[in-house]
C-alpha positions in Angstrom: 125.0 -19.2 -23.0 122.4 -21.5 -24.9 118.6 -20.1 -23.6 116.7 -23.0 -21.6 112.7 -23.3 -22.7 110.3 -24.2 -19.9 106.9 -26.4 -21.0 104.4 -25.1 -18.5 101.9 -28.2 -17.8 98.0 -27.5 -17.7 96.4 -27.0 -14.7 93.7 -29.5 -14.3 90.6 -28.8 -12.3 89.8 -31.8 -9.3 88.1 -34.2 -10.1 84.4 -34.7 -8.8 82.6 -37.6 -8.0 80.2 -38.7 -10.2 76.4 -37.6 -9.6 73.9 -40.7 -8.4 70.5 -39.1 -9.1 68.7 -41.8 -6.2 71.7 -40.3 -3.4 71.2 -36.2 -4.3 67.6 -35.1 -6.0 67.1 -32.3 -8.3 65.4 -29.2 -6.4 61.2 -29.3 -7.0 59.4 -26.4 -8.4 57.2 -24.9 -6.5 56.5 -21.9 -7.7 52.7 -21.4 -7.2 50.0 -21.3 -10.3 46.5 -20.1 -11.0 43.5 -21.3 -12.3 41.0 -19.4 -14.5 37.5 -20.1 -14.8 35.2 -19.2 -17.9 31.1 -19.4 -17.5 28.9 -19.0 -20.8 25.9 -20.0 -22.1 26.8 -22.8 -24.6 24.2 -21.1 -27.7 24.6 -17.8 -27.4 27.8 -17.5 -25.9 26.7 -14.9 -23.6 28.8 -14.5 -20.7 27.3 -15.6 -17.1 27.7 -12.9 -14.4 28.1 -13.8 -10.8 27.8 -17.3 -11.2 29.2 -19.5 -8.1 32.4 -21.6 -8.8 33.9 -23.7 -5.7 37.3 -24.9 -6.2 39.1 -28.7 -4.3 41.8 -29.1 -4.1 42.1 -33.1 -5.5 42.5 -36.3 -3.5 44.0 -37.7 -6.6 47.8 -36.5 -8.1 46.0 -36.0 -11.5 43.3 -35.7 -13.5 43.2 -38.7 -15.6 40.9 -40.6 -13.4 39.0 -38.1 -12.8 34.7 -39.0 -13.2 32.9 -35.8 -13.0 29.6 -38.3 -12.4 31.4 -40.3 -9.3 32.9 -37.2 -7.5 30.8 -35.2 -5.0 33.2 -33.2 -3.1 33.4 -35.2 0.1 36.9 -36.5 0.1 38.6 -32.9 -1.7 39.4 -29.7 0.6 37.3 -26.8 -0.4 39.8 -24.0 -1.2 38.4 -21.1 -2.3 34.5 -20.1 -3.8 34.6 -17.2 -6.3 32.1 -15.5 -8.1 32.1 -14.4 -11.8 33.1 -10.9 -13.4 31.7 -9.1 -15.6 33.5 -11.0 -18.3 32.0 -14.2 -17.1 35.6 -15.3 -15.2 36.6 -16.0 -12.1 40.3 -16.2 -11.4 41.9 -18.4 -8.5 45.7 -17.3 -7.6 48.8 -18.4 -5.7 47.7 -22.4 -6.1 50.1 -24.7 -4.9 50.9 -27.1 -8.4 48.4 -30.1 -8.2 45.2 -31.4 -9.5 42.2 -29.0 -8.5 38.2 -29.4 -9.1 36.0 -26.8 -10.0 32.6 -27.1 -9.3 29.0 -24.8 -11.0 27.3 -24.0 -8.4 24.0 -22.4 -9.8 21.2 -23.9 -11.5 21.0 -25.7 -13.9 22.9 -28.4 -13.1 26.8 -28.6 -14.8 29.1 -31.3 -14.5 32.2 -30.3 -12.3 35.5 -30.0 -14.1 39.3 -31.4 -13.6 42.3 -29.0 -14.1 46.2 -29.9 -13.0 47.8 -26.6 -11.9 51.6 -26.7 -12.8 54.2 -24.4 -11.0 54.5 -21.0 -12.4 51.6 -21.9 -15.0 48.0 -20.7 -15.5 45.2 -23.3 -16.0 42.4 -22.7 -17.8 38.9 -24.2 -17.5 34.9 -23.3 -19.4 31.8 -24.2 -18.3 28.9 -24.1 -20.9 25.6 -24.0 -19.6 22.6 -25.7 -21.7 20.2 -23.1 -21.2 19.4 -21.5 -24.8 17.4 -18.8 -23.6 15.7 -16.9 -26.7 13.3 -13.9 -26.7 10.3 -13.8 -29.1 8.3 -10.7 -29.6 4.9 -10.0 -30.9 2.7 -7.4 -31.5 -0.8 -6.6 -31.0 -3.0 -3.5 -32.0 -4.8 -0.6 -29.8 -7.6 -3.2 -29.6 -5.8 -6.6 -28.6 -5.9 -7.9 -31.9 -2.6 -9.9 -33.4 -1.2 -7.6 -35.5 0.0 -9.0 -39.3 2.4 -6.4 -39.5 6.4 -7.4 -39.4 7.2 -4.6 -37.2 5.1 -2.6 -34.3 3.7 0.8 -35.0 3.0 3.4 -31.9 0.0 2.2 -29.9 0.8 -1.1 -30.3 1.3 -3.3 -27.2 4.4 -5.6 -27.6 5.0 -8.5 -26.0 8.3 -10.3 -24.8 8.5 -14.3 -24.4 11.5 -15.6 -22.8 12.3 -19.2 -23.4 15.1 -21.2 -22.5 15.6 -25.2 -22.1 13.6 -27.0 -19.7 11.1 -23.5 -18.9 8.1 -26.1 -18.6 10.1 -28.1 -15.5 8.2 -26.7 -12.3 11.8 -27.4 -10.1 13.3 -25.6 -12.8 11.1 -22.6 -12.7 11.5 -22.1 -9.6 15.1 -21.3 -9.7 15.0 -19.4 -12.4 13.7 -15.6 -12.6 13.5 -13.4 -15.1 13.3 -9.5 -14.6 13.0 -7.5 -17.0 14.1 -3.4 -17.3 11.4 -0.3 -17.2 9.0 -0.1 -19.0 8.4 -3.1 -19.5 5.4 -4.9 -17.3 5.5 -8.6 -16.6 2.2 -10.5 -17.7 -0.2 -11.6 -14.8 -0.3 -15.2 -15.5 3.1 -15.6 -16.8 6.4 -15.1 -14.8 8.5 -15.6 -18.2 5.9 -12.9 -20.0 6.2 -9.2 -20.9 4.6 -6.3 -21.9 5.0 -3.0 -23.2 3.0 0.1 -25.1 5.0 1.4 -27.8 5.1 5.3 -27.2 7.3 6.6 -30.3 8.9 5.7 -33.1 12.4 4.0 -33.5 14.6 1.6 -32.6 12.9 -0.1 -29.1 15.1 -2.4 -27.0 13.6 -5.7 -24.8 16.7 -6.1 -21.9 16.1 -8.1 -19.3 17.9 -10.3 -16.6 17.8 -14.6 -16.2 18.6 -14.9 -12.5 20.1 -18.6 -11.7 19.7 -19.4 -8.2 22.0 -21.0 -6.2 21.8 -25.1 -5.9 20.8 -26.0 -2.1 22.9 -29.2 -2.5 25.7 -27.4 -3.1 29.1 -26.7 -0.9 28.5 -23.2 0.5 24.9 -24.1 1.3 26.0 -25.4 4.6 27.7 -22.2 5.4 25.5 -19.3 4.1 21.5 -19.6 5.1 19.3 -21.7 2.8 17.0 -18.7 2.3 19.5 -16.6 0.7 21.4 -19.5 -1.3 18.5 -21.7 -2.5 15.9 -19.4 -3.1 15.4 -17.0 -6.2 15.1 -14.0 -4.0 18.5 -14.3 -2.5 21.0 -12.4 -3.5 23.2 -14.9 -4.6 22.6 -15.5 -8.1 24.1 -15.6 -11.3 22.4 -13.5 -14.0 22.7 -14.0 -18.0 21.7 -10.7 -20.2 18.5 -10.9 -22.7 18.1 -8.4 -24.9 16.2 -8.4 -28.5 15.5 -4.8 -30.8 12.5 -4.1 -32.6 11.6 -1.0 -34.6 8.5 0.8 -34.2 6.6 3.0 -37.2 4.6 5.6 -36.7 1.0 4.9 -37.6 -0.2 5.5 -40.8 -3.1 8.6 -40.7 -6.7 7.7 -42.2 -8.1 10.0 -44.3 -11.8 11.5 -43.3 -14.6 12.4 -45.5 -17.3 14.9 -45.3 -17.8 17.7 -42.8 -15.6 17.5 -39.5 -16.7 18.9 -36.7 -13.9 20.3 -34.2 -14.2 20.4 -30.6 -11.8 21.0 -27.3 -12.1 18.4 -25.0 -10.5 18.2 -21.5 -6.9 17.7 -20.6 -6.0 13.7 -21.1 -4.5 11.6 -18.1 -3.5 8.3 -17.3 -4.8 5.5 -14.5 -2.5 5.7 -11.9 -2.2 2.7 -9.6 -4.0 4.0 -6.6 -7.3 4.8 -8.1 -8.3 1.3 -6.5 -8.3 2.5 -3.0 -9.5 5.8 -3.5 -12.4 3.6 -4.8 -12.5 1.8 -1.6 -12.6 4.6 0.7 -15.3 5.9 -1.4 -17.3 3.2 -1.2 -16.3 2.3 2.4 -17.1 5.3 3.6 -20.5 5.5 2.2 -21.4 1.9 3.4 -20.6 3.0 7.1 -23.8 5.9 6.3 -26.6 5.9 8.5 -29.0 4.8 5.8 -27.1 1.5 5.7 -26.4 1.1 9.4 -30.4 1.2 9.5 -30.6 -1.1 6.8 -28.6 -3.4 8.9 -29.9 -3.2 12.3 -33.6 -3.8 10.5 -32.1 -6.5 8.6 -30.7 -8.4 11.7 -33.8 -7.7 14.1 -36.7 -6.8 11.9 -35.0 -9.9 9.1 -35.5 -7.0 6.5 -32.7 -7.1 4.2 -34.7 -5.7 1.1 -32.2 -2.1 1.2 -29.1 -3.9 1.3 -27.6 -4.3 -2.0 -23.9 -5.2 -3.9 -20.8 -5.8 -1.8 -22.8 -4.8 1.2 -25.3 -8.0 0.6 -22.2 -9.9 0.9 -20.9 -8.6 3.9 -24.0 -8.7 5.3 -23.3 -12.3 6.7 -19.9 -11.4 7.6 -21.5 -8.5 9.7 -24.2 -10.9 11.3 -21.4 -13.7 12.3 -19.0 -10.9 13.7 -22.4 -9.6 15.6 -23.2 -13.1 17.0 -19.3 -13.4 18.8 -19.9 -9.9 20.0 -23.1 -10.6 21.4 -21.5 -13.4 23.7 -18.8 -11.6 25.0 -20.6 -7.9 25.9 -22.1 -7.6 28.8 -23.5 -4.6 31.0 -23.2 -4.4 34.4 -26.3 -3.1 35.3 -29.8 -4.7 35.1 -33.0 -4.3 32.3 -30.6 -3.0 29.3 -30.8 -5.8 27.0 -32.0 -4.2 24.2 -30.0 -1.8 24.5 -26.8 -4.1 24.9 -27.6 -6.0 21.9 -27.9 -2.6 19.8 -24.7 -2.0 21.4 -22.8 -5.4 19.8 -24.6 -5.0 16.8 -23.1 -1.6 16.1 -19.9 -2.8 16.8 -20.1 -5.6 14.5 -21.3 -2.9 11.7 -18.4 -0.6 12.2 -15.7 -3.2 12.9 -16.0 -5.0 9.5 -17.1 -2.0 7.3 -14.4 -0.2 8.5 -11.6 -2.1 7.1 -11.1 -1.2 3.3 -9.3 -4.3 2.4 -11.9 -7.1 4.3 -13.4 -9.3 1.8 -15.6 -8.9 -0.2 -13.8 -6.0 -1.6 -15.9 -2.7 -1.8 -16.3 -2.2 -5.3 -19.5 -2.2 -7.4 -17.3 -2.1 -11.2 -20.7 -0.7 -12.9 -20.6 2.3 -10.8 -17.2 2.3 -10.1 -16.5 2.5 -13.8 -19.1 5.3 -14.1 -17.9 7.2 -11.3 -14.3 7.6 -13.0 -16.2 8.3 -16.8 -17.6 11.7 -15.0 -14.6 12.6 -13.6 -12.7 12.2 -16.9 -10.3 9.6 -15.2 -9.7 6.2 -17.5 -10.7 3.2 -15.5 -7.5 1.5 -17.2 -7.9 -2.7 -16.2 -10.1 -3.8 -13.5 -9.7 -1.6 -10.0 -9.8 -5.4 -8.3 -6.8 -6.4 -10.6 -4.3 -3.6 -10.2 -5.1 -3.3 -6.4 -4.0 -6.8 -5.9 -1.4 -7.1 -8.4 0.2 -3.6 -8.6 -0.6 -1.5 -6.0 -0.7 -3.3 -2.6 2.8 -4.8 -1.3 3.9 -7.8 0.1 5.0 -7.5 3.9 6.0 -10.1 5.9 3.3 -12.5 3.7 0.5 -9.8 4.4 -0.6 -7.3 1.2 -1.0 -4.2 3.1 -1.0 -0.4 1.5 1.8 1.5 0.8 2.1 4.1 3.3 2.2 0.9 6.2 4.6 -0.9 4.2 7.2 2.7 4.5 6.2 2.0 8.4 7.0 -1.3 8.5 10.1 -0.8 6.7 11.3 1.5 9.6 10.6 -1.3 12.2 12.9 -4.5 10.7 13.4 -5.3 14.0 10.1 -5.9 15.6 8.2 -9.0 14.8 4.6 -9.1 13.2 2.3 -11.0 15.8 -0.3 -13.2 14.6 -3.6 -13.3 16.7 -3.8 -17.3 17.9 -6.7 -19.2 20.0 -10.4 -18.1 20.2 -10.1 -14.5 21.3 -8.2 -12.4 18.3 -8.7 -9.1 20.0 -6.4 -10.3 23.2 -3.3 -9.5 21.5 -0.4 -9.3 24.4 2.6 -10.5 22.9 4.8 -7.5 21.8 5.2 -7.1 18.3 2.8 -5.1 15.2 -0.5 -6.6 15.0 -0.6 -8.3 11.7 -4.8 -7.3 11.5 -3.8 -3.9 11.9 -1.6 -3.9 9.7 -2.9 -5.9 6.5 -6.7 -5.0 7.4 -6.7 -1.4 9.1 -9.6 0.6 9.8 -10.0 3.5 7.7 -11.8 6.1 9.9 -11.1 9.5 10.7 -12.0 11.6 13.8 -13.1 15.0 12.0 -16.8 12.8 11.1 -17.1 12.7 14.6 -16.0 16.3 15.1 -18.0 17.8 13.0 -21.1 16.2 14.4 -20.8 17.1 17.3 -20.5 20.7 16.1 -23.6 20.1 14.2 -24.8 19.1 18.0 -25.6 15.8 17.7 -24.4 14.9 21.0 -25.9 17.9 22.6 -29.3 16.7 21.5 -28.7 13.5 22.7 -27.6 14.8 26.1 -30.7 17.2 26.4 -33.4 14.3 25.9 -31.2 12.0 28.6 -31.3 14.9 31.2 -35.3 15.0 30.7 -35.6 11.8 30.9 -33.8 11.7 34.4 -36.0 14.7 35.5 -33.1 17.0 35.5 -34.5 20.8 34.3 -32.7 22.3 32.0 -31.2 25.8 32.8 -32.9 28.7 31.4 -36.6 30.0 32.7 -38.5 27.6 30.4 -38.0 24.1 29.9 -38.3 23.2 26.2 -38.7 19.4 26.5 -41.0 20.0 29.4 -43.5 17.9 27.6 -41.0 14.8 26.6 -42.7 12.0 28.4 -41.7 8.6 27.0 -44.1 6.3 28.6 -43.0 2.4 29.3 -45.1 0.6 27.1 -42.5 2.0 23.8 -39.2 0.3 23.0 -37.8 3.8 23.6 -37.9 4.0 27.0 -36.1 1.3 28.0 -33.4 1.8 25.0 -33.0 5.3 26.5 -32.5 3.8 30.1 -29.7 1.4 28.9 -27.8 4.5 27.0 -28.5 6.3 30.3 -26.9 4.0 32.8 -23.9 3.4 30.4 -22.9 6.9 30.5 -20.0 5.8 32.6 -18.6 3.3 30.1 -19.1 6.3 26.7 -16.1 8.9 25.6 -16.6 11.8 27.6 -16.8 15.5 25.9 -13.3 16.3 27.3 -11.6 13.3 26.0 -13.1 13.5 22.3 -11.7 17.6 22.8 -8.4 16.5 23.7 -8.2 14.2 20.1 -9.6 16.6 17.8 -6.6 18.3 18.9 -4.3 16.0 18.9 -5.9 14.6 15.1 -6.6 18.5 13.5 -5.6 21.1 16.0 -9.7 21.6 16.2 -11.0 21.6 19.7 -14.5 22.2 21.0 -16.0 25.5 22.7 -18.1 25.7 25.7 -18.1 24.7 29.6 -17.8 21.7 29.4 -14.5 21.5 27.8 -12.6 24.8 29.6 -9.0 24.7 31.0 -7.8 23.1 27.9 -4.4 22.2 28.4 -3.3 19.7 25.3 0.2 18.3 25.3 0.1 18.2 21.9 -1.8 20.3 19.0 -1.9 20.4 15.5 -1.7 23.9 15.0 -0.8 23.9 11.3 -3.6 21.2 10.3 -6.1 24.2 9.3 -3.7 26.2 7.2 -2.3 23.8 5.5 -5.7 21.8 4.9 -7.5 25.0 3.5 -4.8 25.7 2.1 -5.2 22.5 -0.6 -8.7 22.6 -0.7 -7.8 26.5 -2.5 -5.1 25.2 -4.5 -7.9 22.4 -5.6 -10.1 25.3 -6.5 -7.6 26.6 -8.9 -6.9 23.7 -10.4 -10.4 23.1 -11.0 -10.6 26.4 -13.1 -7.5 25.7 -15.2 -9.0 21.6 -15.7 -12.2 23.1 -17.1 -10.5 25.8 -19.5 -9.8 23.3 -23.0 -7.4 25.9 -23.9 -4.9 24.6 -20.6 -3.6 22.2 -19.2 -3.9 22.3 -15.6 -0.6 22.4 -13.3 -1.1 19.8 -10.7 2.4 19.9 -9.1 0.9 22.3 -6.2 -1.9 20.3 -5.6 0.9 17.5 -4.8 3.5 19.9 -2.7 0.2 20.8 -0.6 -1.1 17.2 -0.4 2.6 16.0 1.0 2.2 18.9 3.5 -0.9 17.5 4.5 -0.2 13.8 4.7 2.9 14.8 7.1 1.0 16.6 9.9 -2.1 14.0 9.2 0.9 11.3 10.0 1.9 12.9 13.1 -1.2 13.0 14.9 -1.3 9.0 13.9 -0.6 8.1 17.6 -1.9 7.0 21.2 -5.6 7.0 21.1 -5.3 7.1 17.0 -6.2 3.6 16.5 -9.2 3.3 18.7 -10.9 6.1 19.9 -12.3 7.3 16.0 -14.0 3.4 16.0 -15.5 4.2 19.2 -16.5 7.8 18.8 -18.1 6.4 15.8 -20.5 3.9 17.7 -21.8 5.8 20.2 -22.8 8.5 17.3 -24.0 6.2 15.5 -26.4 4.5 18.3 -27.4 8.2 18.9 -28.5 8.7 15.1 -30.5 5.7 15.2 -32.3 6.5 18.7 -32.9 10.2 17.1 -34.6 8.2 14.1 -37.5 6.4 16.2 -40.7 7.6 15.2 -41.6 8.2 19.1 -39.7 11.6 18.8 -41.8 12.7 16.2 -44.3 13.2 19.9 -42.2 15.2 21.6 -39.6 16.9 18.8 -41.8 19.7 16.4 -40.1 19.1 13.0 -40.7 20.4 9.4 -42.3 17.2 7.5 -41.3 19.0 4.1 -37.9 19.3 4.5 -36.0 16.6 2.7 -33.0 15.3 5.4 -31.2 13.1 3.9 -31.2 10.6 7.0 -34.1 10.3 9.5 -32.0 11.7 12.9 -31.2 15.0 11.5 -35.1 16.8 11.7 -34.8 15.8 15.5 -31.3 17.6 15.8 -32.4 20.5 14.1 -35.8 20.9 16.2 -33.7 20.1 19.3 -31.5 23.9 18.3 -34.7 25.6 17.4 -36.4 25.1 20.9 -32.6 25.9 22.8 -32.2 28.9 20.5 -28.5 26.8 19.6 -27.3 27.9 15.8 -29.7 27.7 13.2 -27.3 26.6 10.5 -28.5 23.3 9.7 -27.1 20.0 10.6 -26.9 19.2 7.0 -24.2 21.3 6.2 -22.5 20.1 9.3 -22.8 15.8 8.2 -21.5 17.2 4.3 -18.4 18.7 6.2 -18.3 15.1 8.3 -18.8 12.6 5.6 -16.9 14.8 3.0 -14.0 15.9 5.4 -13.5 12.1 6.1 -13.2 10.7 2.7 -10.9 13.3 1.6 -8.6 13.0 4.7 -8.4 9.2 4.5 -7.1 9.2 1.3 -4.2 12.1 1.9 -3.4 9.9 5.1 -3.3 6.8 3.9 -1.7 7.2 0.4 2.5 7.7 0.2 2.6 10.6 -1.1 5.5 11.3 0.8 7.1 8.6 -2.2 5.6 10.4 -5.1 7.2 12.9 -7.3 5.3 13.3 -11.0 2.2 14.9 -10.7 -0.2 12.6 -12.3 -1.6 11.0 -9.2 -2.1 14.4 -7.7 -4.0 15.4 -11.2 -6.4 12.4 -10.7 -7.0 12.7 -6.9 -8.3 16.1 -7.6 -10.4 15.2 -10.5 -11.3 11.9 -8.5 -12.5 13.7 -5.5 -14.0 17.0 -7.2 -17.6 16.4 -5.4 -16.3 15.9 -2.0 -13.7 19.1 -2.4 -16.4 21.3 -3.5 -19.0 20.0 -1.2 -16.6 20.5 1.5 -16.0 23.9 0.6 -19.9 25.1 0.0 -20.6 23.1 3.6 -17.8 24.9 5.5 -19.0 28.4 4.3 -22.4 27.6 4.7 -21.6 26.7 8.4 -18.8 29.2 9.1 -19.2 32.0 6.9 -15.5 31.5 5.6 -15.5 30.9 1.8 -12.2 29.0 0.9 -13.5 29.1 -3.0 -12.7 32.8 -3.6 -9.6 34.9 -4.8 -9.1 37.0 -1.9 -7.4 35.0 0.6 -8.4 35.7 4.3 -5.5 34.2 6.2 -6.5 35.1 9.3 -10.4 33.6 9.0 -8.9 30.6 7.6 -6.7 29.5 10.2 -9.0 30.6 13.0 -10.7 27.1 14.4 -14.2 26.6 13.6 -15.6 26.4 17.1 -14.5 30.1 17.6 -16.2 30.7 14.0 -19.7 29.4 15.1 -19.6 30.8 18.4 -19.4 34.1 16.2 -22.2 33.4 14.1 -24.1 32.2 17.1 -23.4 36.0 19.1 -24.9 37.5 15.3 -27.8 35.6 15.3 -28.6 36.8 18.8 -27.9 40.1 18.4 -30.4 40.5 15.2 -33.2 37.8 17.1 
């Protein structure tokens, strides 16, 4: 049997047809891609934060026709705008492959930039901006002198320039900001300008900000409001980092020759930004005195002008052109009061524009200013004009107003500032916060009033009207039985006007009801029982004497050279006292002090006529201060009232006043170091310690002591006097 062998043939795989690339395309890759987007500043190579970069997609399949000069965005589809890191990049992901633009959007101006995205691929694009920003320093000495020195020494004001290409273009200066970080202090005239004191020694750093605003011609500017793109304020901008070090040495020490005397001096301080209007009230309040009301009144009747002097000369004018609209549009309704009508506009027209601390000209007289601050040991620092208008008042709604009604402002975003329009500003119906009152307010406060009429001006005033209608006055003897005020004097028919306008005055309960409602102060007698006040404020008096002792104690520790005096109480006590102050700020706040005001003031100036030297016995040889105040206190000698005098009672007035206005007014609710509470006791020492001497003097209750009395210093000073008044009568 022979073996067979078998030859097993391949197998061969089928045959395909052959591939025609036009009949079956390869698949396309479309994998998506990403773009990334640098931003620097060409010079430096510092990295540009936040800067604006929009991103087309391309009409065109690549980029090698691309013009950046020609193209402007029209014909591409805006994908995507992103806004630089930290790192100066700003990454755009999940592209579809294709040709893409990318367009700067800030200032200054940059060319816009071709990139082709391929599937699954990053591009990568850089724009270099031609700014060359550079920071040169320069130091001057204590005594604003260049200094020749290569490097600062302490006491030495530096100052920063900040450069950068094209700074002198106005278009391009106003899209380009610089801010710079604390301490440093941007120079008055120059936006690009920096200062700073050198306090130690060391390394000292300059950092500050370039803020790029957005381009209004730009993409996005059509979707996102002009105000916040275009301008520099808005919050989209793109920000480059300046920074430059300096060292500082500490001065070398001079030798001195001979003997040296040694002494201790008082504790050092620092201006503090609101020394400017403690100034003003100062100095406002003093210019709304009687002795400058009379000075006016003669002035604009009598054309004797001879007692008016500095700021008030100028606002003289201002008073007599403010008089002159008033006169037209006040009328009486009852007949033969003309005089007294046009006393009555002419009064108004004094308080109405010497009110307001901010109306031009400014109150301040630098010679005495300046001297004011030397006494109290207080460094003027620049001019008080300067820093109000540059540092301390801020910018609301394109009105400088004061602090304290910028915080209330701040709470009210929602309610429009209404500007007064036509020929009648005071007819202001339109709902909204009166821009007057807001950037002009007047500065008055209702405890002057109060505690004149405790001194009994009114009463006085009252007395001599009821005599002059015939009425008797209660009592077995009439002590004005003899007031006859015959025709022929001016007098008479000045007292008949203020007579038959008795209707259209603040009555004795309504003035009660806002001392209350100011202080937590009322009145005491018949005329103002079943007293029934909605609101009070009960803790004014405790909390007021309260600061006025704290003053006292910082007094004693400012005059000791061996310490320096803890002011931090003084500002607990005057926050304390600025938030009660602040709640009593409502309803009749803003108009009945400017009215009380008036009338008392048209009742000093009839008290002041000579004619009442006739019918009012007063001491020749006692030296008032203003000529109504004999009369008052002849008026409480013939009715057996109080004999304290009604000087103590204006100190407490015209002292209480000044010192309230500035706790109200300033934000002291936004302060936390103590220096401003260290100068606004040393700035208002007289006015604290007058107060004090004229309340004990006219109460009995001295706040300057040790021993604290809590219970005679919260008790209200009506109840006080009425005290006194029962001791005088028991030992008469």
């Amino acid at each position: 049997m022979s073996a067979m062998s078998t030859k097993i043939a391949p197998a061969n795989p089928p045959a395909h047809p052959p591939i025609n690339p036009s009949v079956n395309p390869p698949p396309r890759d479309s994998r998506p891609g990403s773009l990334q987007v640098s931003v620097h500043e060409r010079a430096s190579g510092a990295v540009v934060v936040n800067a604006a970069i929009a991103l087309y997609r391309c009409a065109m399949v690549d980029c090698a026709n691309f013009d950046p000069l020609r193209w402007d965005g029209r014909s591409d589809v805006l994908v995507d705008t992103r806004f630089t890191d930290a790192r100066g990049y700003a990454v755009f992901a999940e592209l579809a492959p294709g040709a893409y633009v990318a367009a700067y959007e800030n200032f200054p101006v940059t060319p816009p930039q071709c990139a082709q995205v391929h599937a699954g691929c990053g591009a990568l694009l850089c724009f270099e901006l031609a700014l060359e920003p550079g920071v040169t320093l320069s130091f001057e000495t204590p005594d604003c002198k260049p200094s020749t020195c290569r490097t600062a020494r302490v006491a030495d004001r530096v100052r920063a320039k900040v450069s950068f290409f094209g700074d002198q273009d106005a278009n391009t200066r106003a899209n380009v900001q610089v801010l710079a970080a604390a301490p440093w202090l941007i120079e008055r005239d120059d936006d690009y300008g920096f200062s700073y004191v050198v306090r130690r020694p060391g390394v000292h750093r300059f950092e500050a900000q370039m803020l790029l605003a957005r381009r209004p011609d730009t993409a996005l500017a059509g979707l996102i409001p002009l105000d916040a793109v275009g301008s520099v304020g808005g919050a989209l901008r793109a920000m480059i980092a300046l920074a430059a070090d300096f060292d500082a040495d500490e001065r070398t020490p001079q030798l001195i020759g001979g003997n040296v005397g040694v002494s201790l001096s008082r504790t050092e301080t620092e201006p503090t930004e609101d020394l400017p209007l403690w100034t003003l009230i100062r100095n406002s309040t003093e210019a709304m005195g009687f002795n400058n009301y009379l000075h006016f009144i003669d002035g604009l009747f009598c054309g004797d002008i001879g007692g008016v002097r500095g700021f008030e000369g100028e606002r003289f004018v201002k008073k007599a052109e403010q008089f002159g609209s008033l006169n037209k549009r006040r009328a009486l309704p009852f007949t033969d009061s003309e005089a007294y009508r046009v006393l009555k506009a002419a009064t108004e027209a004094f308080v109405m524009v010497n009110c307001g601390v901010l109306s031009q000209p400014l109150a301040f007289n630098p010679a005495e200013d300046e001297a004011y601050l030397d006494r109290r040991d207080i460094p003027p620092g620049r001019d008080l004009e300067t820093v109000l208008l540059n540092d301390y008042l801020e910018n609301v709604d394109g009105s400088a107003t004061l602090p304290y009604l910028a915080i209330i402002r701040r709470k009210l975003p929602d309610i429009p500032i209404t500007i007064p329009r036509g020929q009648e500003p005071q007819a202001d119906l339109c709902f909204g916060i009166l821009q007057d009152k807001l950037a002009n307010p007047c500065l008055l406060e209702l405890i002057w009033s109060y505690w004149h009429e405790e001194g009994m001006l009114v009463q006085t005033m009252n007395a001599i009207t009821q005599r002059f209608q015939n009425v008797r006055a209660p009592g077995l003897s009439d002590a004005l039985a003899n007031t006859e005020i015959d025709m022929l004097r001016p007098l008479n028919n000045l007292i008949w006007g203020y007579t038959q306008d008795e209707q259209h005055r603040l009555t004795v309960v309504r003035r009660n009801y806002e001392y209350d409602h100011h202080y937590g102060v009322r009145l005491d007698g018949k005329a103002v029982q079943n007293f029934r006040p909605a609101d009070t404020r009960s803790r004014f008096l405790e909390a007021f004497h309260h600061l006025l002792r704290l003053c006292t104690s910082f007094y004693r520790q400012d005059d000791d050279t061996t310490v320096k005096a803890d002011a931090f109480p003084v500002l607990n006590a005057l926050k304390e006292v600025h938030l009660i102050l602040s709640q009593g700020a409502h309803n009749q706040f803003g108009d009945l002090p400017s009215t009380a005001r008036i009338e008392m003031l048209m009742q000093q100036w009839l008290l002041a006529r000579p004619e009442f030297r006739e019918f009012l016995p007063t001491r020749l040889m006692v030296a008032y201060p203003e000529p109504w105040m004999d009369r008052v206190d002849a008026m409480k000698k013939l009715q057996n009232w109080t004999d304290t005098s009604v000087v103590h009672f204006r100190s407490l007035g015209m002292f209480g006043e000044q010192v309230l206005l500035s706790v109200r007014y300033g934000a002291w609710s936004d302060i936390y170091e103590p220096t401003p509470a260290f100068n606004w006791a040393r700035f208002w020492r007289p006015q604290i310690q007058g107060y004090i001497h004229a309340y004990r003097a006219a109460t009995g209750v001295d706040l300057s002591i040790d021993a604290v009395d809590t219970v005679a210093e919260s008790t209200i000073p009506s109840v006080l006097l009425r005290q006194r008044l029962s001791e005088q009568a028991r030992s008469a």
